[in-house]
C-alpha positions as CSV (number, residue, x, y, z in Angstrom):
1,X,0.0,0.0,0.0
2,X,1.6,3.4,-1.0
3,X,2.4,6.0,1.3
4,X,0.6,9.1,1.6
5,X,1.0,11.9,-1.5
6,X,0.9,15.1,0.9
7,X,1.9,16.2,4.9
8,X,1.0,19.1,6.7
9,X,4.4,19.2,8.5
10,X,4.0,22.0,10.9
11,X,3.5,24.2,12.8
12,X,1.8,22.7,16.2
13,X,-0.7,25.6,17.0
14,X,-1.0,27.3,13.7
15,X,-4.7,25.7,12.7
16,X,-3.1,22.0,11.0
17,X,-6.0,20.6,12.9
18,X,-8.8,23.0,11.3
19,X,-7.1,22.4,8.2
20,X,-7.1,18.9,8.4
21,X,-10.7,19.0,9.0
22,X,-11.5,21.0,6.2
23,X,-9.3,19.7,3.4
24,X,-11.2,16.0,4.6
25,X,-13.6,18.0,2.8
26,X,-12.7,17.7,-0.6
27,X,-13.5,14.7,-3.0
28,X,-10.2,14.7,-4.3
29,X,-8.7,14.2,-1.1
30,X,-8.4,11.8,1.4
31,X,-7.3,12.8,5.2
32,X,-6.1,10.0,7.3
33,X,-8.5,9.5,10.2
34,X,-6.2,10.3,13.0
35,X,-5.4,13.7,12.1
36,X,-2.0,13.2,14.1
37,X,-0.2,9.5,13.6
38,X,3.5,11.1,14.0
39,X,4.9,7.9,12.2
40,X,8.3,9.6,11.0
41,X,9.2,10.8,14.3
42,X,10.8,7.7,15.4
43,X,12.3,4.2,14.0
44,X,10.5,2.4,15.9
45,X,8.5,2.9,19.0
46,X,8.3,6.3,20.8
47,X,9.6,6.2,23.9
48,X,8.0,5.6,27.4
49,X,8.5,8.4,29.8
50,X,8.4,12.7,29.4
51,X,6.7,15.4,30.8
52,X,3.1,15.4,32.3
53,X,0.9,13.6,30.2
54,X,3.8,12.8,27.9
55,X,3.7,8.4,28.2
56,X,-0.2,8.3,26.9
57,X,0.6,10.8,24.1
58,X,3.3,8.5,23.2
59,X,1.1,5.4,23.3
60,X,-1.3,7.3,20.8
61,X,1.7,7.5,17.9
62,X,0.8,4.9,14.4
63,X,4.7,3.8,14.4
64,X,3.9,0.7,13.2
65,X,4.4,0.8,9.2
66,X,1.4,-1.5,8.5
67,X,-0.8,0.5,10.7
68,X,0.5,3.7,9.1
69,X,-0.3,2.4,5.5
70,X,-3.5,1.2,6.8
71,X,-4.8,4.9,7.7
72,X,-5.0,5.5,4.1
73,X,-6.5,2.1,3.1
74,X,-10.2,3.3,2.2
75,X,-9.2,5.8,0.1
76,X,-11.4,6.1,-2.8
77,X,-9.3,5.0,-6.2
78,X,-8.4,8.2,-7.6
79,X,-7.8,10.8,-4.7
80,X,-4.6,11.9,-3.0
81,X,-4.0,10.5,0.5
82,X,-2.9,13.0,3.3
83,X,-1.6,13.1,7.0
84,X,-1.0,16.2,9.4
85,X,1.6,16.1,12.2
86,X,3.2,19.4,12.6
87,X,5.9,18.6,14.5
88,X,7.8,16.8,11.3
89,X,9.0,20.7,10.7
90,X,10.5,20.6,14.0
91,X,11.9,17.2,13.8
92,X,15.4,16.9,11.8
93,X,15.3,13.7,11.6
94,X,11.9,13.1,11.3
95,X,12.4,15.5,7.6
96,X,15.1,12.9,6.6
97,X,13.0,10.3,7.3
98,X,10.3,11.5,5.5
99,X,12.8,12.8,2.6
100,X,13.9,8.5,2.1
101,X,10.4,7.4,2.3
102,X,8.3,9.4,0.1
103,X,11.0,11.7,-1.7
104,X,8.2,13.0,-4.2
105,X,5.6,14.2,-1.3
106,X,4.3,17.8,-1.0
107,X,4.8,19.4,2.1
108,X,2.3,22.0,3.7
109,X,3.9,24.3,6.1
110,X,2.0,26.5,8.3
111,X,4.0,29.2,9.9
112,X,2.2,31.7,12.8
113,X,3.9,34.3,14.7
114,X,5.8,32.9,17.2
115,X,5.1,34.7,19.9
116,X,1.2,33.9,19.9
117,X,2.5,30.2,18.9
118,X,4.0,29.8,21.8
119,X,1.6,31.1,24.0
120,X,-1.3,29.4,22.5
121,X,1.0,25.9,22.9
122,X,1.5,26.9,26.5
123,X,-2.3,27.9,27.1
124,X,-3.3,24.4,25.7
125,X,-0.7,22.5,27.9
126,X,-2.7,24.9,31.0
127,X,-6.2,24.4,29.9
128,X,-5.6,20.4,29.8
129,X,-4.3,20.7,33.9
130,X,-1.0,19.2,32.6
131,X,1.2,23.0,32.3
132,X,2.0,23.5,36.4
133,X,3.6,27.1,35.6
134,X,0.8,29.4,35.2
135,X,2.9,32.2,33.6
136,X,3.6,32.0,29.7
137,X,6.8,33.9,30.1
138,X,7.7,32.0,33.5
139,X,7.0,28.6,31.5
140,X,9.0,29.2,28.6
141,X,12.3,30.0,31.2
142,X,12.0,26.3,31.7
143,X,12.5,24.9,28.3
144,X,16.2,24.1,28.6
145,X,15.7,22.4,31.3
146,X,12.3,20.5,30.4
147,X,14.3,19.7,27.6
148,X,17.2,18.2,29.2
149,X,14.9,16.0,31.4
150,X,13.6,14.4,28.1
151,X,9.8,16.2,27.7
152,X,7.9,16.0,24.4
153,X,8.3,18.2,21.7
154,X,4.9,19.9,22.8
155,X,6.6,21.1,25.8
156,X,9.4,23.5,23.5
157,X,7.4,26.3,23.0
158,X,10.5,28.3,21.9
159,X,12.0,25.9,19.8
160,X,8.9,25.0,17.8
161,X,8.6,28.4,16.8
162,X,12.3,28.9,15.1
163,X,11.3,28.2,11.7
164,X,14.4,29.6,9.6
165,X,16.4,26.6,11.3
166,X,13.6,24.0,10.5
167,X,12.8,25.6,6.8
168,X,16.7,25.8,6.3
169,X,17.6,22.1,7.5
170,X,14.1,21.2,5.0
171,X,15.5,22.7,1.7
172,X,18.5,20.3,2.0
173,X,16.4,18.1,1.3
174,X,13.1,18.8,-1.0
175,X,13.3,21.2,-3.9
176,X,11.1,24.5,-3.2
177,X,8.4,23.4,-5.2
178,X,6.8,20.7,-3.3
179,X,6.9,22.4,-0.1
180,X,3.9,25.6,0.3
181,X,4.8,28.0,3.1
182,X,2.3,30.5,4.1
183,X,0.8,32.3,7.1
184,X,-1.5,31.3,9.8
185,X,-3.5,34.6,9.4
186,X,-4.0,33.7,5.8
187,X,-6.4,31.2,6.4
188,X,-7.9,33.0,9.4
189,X,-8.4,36.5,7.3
190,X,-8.6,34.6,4.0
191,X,-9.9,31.2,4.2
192,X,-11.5,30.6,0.8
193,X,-8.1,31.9,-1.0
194,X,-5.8,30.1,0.8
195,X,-7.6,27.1,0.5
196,X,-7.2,27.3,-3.2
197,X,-3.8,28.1,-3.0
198,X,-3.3,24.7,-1.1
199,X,-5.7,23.0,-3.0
200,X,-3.7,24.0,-6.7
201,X,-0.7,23.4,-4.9
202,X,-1.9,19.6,-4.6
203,X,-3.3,19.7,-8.2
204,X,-7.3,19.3,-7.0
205,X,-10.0,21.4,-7.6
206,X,-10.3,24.7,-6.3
207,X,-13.7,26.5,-5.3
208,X,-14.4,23.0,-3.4
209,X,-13.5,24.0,0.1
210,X,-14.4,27.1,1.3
211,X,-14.5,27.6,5.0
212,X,-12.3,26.5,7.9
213,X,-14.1,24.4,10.6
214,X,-13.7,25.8,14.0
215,X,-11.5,22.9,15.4
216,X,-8.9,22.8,18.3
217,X,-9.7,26.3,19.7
218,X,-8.1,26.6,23.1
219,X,-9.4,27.8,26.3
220,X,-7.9,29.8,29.1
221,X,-9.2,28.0,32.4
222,X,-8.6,31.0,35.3
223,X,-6.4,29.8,37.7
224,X,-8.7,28.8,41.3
225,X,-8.0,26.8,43.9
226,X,-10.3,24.4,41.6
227,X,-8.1,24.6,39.1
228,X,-4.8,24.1,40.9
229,X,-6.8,20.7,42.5
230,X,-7.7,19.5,39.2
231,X,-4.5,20.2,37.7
232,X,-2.8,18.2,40.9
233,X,-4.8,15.4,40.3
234,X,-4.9,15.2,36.2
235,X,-0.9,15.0,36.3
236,X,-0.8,12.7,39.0
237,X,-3.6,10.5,36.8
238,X,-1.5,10.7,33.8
239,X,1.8,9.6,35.5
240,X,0.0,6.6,37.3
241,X,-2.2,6.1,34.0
242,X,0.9,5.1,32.0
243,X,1.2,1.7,34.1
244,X,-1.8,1.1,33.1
245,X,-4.1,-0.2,30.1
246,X,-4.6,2.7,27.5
247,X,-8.0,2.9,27.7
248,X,-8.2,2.6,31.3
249,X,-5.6,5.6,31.5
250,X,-8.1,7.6,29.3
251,X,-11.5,6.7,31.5
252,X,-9.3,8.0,34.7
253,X,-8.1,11.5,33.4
254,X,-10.7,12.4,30.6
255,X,-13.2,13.3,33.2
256,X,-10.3,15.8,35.1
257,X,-9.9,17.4,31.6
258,X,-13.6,17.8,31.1
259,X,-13.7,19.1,34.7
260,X,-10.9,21.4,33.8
261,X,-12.3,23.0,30.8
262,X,-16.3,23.3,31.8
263,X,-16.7,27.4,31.7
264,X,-13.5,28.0,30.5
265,X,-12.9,31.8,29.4
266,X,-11.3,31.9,25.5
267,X,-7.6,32.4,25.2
268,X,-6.8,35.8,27.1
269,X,-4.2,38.1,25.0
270,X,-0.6,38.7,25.5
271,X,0.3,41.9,27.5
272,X,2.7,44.1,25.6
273,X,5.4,43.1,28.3
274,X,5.0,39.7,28.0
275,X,5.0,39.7,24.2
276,X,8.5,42.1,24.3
277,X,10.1,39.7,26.7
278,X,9.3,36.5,24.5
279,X,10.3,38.5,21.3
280,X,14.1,38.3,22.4
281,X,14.1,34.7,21.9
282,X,13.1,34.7,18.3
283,X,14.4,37.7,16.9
284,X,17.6,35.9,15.3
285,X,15.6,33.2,13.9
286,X,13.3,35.5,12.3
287,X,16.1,37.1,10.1
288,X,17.3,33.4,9.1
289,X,13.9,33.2,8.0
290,X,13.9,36.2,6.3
291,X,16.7,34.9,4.1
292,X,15.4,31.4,4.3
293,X,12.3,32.3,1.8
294,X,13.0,36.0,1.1
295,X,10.3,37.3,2.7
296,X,9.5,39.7,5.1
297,X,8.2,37.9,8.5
298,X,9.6,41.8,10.8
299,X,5.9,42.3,12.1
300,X,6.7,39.5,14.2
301,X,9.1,41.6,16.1
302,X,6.3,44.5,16.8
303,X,3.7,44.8,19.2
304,X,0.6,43.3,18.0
305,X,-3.0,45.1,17.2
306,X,-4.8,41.7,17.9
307,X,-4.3,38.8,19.6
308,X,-5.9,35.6,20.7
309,X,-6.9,32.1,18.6
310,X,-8.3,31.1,15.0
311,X,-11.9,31.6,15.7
312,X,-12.3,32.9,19.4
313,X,-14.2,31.3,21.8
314,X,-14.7,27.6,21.7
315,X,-17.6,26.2,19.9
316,X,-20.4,24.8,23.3
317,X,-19.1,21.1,23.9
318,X,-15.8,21.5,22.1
319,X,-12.9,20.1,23.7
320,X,-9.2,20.4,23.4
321,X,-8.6,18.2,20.4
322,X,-6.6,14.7,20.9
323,X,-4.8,14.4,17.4
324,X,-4.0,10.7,18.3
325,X,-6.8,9.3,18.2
326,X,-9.6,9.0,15.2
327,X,-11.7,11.6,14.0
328,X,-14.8,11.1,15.1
């Protein structure tokens, strides 16, 4: 069974879910039904232990080839098959893996001012009780060291967001014209065109897809003494829950995450302060990426006249979105 013809390859918290979602959409395509397998990001299986809530993410990856190749195996004759894990941009190795495997796949690559990236990665970590630090700028002082301890990619909310290294390391390897680059706010402020730019870049149909489902939006739980408790408890859940059976794991810390997320506010903005104190640790990578594709990314460095997520508040009954598992 071949491989899939197309990834969305990054970045985490720059709407690859939403797009997912919508590109399923189209009758030319077909979206594998975990949004999220992450099968090039190991050689075999992931590993075992992390940050909070790290071991039943890791149980959730398709690194089995057969399973991989059976995502895509009810896809209609005639369609191009898809997959979207956005930390392949991130992931060196996981590019040269993909690079060996399918050398003639089209990339997607989403990119969303880092700043807001990392805050909206950090205020999804917070609003599923598994982020103890309940300061953005606070949290992201700790990557080093979360790093060094051996926490998941989620967890390195600067590093995901320094895309000249990752788009550098990426043209080694694929010519410029299978991998699309464009902004986050382009399919915010301009769904129905970006969506035919993706969809010609693919070579399907365009004026198919219109709109971008509101999918994944995060919430800003405030932080209570309920909170706090629920937080306590989820994390100590998910370190227990990784001794035990996957789906009994699940049945012990979904309800904490419900709990968590019940009357949740929508993602609250970045101060000024906060947003000029993370800016220092992006503005050298933002000039590599300036010369990476020639364009002009220097808004990213400025204060910001909006901020907050793809579609504001969260849909009633919406949760935060678990990419390993099916679509439902």
């Amino acid at each position: 069974m071949p491989l899939p013809n197309f990834l969305t390859i990054g970045a985490p918290k720059a709407g690859t879910t939403a797009l997912h979602a919508a590109l399923a959409r189209h009758p030319g395509l077909f979206m594998s039904p975990v949004k999220e397998p992450k099968f090039f990001l190991s050689d075999g299986p992931p590993p075992t232990k992390g940050g909070p809530g790290d071991a039943q993410t890791y149980r959730e990856h398709v690194w089995r080839r057969e399973d991989y190749e059976a995502l895509f195996g009810a896809a209609p004759p005639g369609t191009l098959t898809g997959e979207s894990t956005p930390f392949y941009l991130y992931d060196l190795a996981a590019q040269r893996r993909i690079r060996a495997a399918i050398p003639d796949a089209r990339l997607i690559v989403v990119l969303r001012d880092p700043v807001e990236r990392a805050h909206s990665n950090w205020t999804h970590l917070w609003s599923a009780g598994l982020e103890p630090i309940g300061d953005v700028v606070r949290a992201c002082a700790e990557e080093e060291r979360r790093v060094r301890a051996g926490w998941a990619p989620f967890w390195h909310y600067l590093g995901l967001g320094k895309y000249g290294e990752q788009l550098k390391h990426l043209f080694t390897l694929f010519p410029r014209d299978q991998v699309l680059v464009y902004r986050y706010r382009d399919l915010v402020d301009r769904p129905a065109e970006t969506l035919d730019r993706i969809c010609r870049f693919l070579g399907v149909e365009t004026g198919v897809v219109t709109e971008v489902p509101r999918e994944n939006v995060t919430a800003h739980p405030e932080p209570t003494l309920e909170h706090r408790m629920l937080s306590r408890a989820l994390r100590v859940g998910s370190s227990v829950g990784r001794f035990l059976p996957s789906r009994v794991s699940v049945a012990l810390t979904d309800p904490l995450e419900r709990r968590l997320q019940e009357r949740a506010r929508s993602r609250q903005p970045l101060t000024w302060d906060q947003r000029e104190k993370l800016i220092s640790y992006f503005t050298e990578d933002v000039a590599l990426l300036q010369k990476v594709t020639g364009e002009d990314f220097s808004d990213w460095l400025l204060p910001r006249e909006r901020s907050g997520g793809l579609v504001g508040i969260r849909p009633d009954g919406q949760r935060q979105a678990r990419n390993g598992r099916p679509q439902q």
